[in-house]
C-alpha positions in Angstrom: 0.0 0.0 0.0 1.3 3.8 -0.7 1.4 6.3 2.6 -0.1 9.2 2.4 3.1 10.6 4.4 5.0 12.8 2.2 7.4 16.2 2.6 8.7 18.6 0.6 12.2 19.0 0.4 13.1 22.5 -2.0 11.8 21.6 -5.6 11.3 18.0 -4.6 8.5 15.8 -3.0 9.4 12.5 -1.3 6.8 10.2 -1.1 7.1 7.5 1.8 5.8 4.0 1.2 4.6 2.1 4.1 4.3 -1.9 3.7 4.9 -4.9 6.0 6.8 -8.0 4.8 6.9 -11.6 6.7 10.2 -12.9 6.7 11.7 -15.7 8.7 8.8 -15.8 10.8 8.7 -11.8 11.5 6.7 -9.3 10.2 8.6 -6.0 9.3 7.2 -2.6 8.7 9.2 -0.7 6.2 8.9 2.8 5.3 10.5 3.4 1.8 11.4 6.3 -0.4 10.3 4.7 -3.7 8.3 1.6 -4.6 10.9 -0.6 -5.8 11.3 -2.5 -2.7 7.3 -2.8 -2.5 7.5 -4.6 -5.6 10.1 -6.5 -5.1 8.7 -8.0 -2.1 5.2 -8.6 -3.3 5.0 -12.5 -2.7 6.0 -12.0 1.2 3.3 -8.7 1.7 1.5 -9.5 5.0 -1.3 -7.0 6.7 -0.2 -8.8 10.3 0.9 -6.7 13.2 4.9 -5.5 13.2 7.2 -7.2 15.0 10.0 -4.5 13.5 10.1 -1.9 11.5 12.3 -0.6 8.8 13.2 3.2 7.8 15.0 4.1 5.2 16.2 8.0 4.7 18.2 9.5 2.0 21.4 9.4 4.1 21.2 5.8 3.9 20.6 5.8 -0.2 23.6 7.6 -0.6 25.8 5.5 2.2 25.4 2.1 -0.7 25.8 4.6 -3.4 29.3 5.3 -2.1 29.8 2.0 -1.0 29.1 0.5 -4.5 31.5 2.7 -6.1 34.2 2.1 -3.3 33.8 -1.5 -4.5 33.9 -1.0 -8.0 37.5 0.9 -7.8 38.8 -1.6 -5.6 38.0 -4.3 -8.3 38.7 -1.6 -10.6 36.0 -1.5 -13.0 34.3 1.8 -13.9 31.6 2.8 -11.2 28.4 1.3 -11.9 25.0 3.5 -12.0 22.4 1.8 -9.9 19.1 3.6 -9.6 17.9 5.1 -6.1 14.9 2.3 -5.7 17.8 -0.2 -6.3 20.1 1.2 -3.8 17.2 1.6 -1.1 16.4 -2.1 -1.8 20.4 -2.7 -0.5 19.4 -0.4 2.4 16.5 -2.0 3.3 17.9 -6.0 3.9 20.7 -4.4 6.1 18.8 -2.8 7.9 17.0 -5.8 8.2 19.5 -7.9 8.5 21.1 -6.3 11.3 17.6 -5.9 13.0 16.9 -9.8 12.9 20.0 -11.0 14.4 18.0 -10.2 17.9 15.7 -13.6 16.6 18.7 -15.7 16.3 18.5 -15.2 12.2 21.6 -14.9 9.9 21.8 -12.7 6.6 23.9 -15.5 4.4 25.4 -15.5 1.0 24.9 -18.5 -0.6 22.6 -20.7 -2.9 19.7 -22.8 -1.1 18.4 -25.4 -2.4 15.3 -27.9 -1.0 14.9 -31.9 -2.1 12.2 -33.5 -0.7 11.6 -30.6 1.6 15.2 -30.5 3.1 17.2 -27.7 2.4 21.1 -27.5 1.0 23.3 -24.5 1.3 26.3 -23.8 -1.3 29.0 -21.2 -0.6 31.7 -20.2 -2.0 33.8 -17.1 -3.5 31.9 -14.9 -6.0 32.4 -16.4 -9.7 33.1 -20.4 -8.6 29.7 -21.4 -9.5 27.3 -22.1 -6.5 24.2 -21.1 -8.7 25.4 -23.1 -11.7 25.5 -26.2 -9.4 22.4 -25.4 -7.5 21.1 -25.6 -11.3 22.3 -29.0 -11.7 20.5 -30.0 -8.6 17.3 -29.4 -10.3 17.8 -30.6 -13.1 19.2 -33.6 -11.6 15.8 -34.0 -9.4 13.0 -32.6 -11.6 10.1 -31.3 -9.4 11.8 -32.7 -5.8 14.3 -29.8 -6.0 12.9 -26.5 -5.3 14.9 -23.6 -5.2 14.8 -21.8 -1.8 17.0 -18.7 -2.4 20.3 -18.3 -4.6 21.4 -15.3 -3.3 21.1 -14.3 0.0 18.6 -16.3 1.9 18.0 -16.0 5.7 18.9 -18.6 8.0 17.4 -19.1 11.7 19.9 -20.8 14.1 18.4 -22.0 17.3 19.3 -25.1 20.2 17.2 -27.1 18.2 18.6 -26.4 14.4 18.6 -24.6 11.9 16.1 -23.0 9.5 16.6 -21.5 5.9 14.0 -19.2 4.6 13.6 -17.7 1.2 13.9 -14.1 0.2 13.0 -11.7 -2.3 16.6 -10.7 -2.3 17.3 -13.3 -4.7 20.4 -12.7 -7.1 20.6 -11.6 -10.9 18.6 -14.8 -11.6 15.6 -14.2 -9.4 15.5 -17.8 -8.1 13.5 -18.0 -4.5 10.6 -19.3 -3.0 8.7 -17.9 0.2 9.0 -21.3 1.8 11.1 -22.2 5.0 13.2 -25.7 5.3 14.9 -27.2 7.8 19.0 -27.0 7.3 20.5 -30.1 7.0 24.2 -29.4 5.6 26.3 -26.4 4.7 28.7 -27.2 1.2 31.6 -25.2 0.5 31.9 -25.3 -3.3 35.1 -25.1 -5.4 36.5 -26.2 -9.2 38.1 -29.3 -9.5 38.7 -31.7 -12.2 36.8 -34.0 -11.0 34.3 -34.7 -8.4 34.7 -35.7 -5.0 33.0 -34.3 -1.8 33.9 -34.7 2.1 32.6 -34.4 5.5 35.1 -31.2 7.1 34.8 -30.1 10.5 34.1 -26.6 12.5 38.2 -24.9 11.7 38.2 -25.8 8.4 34.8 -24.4 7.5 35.0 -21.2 9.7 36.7 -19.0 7.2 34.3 -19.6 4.4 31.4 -19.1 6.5 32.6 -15.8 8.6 33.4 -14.5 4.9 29.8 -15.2 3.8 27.8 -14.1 7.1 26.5 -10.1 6.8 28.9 -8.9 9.1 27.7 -5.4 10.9 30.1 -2.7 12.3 29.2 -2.1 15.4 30.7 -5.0 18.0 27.6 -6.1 19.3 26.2 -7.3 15.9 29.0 -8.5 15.2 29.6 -10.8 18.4 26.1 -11.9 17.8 26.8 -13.0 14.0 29.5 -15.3 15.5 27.5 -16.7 17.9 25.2 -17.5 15.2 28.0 -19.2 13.0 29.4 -21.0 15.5 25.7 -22.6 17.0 25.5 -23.2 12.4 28.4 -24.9 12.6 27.4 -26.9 15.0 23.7 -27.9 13.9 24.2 -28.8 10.5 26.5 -30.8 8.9 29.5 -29.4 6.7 31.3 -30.5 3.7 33.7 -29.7 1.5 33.0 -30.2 -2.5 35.7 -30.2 -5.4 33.6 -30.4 -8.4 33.0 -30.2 -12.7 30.5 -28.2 -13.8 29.0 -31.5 -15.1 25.9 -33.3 -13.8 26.9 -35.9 -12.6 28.6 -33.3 -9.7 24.8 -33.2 -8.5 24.9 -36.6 -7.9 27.9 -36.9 -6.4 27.4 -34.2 -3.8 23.3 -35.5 -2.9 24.7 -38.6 -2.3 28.1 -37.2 -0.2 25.3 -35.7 2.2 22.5 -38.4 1.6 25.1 -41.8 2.4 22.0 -43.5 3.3 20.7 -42.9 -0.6 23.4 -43.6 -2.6 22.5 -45.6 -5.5 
């Protein structure tokens, strides 16, 4: 729904949009400059009361304007021109992000995928190929694989395990679902020339998933993040995966995680 809440601001007049959302199990109250993140988010739109709420100002537009283009010199590329609903979109999941680490739920970056109704997390550096082997999972399973996020899904860590949840912050291939699954296995993904998975413990896994967790500034957050990550690390089970981009790497990596299925 569009606020009527609006100000003038010299020759300009910003319009507020006010919408909740239900992720992981909250409901969050945002309060937008432009409509992009409304639309973006129209599959997880909820009337139900707020548990948080979300507001995004100009100053914070411009803060992953000037963090975008901090990025792009550092990988020295020319700056890339995002428009402002975009950039308030970014704004918006950090905020949230940072916000829902009080309900014991993790901002990741990876690809989740669900077969049979259990979920499978990739990570790995930018450019190795987690999406293209998420894709071979479901074209390996057909209609049991449902992707759950490919991007940046949200994960719940509690005592009693752990929950991933799809998001509309989905990745340049839009692949999500507003579904939640329980956890079963985190898989860091890199090339090899063949493929070959294996069960790795807590040490070995902890860089890759510190360097995938949304990491705040401020201390707090951040000891809470690593509280997270360690009580993940703990609940599901981790492996480590050298693969082709071939399919038979799908089948190789199910059944590294699934012994009890192997064919």
């Amino acid at each position: 729904m569009k606020g009527g809440a609006g100000k003038e601001t010299g020759m300009e007049r910003e319009i507020t949009y006010q919408f909740k959302i239900r992720l992981a199990e909250r409901v969050i109250g945002i309060y937008a400059c432009h409509d992009y993140v409304r639309r973006l988010c129209w599959e997880y739109l909820t009337e139900a009361p707020a548990d948080l709420t979300v507001v995004i100002s100009k100053e914070d537009i411009d803060f992953e304007r000037g963090k975008s283009a901090r990025e792009d010199a550092l990988a020295g590329i020319p700056p890339r021109r995002f428009t402002d609903g975009y950039l308030e979109a970014l704004a918006v999941y950090r905020s949230i992000a940072e916000k829902m680490l009080d309900y014991d739920t993790l901002l990741f970056h990876g690809s989740a995928i669900a077969v049979d109704g259990t979920g499978y997390l990739f990570a790995a550096r930018s450019g190795t190929g987690k999406s293209t082997h998420a894709g071979l999972w479901r074209q390996q399973f057909g209609e049991r694989a449902v992707m759950v996020n490919d991007d940046k899904p949200l994960l719940r860590v509690t005592e009693g395990g752990v929950t991933v949840y799809g998001t509309p912050w989905d990745g340049k291939h839009h692949l999500s679902s507003p579904i939640a699954v329980p956890l079963k296995a985190v898989c860091i993904l890199r090339r090899d020339v063949s493929n070959h998975i294996e069960p790795i413990g807590k040490r070995e896994a902890w860089p890759m998933l510190l360097q995938q967790a949304y990491r705040p500034a401020d201390p707090a957050g951040l000891s809470r993040v690593l509280t997270l990550l360690d009580r993940l690390a703990g609940q599901a089970s981790l492996y480590s995966l050298g693969c082709t981009m071939e399919q038979s790497a799908a089948l190789v990596s199910y059944e590294g995680m699934n012994p009890e299925k192997r064919l």
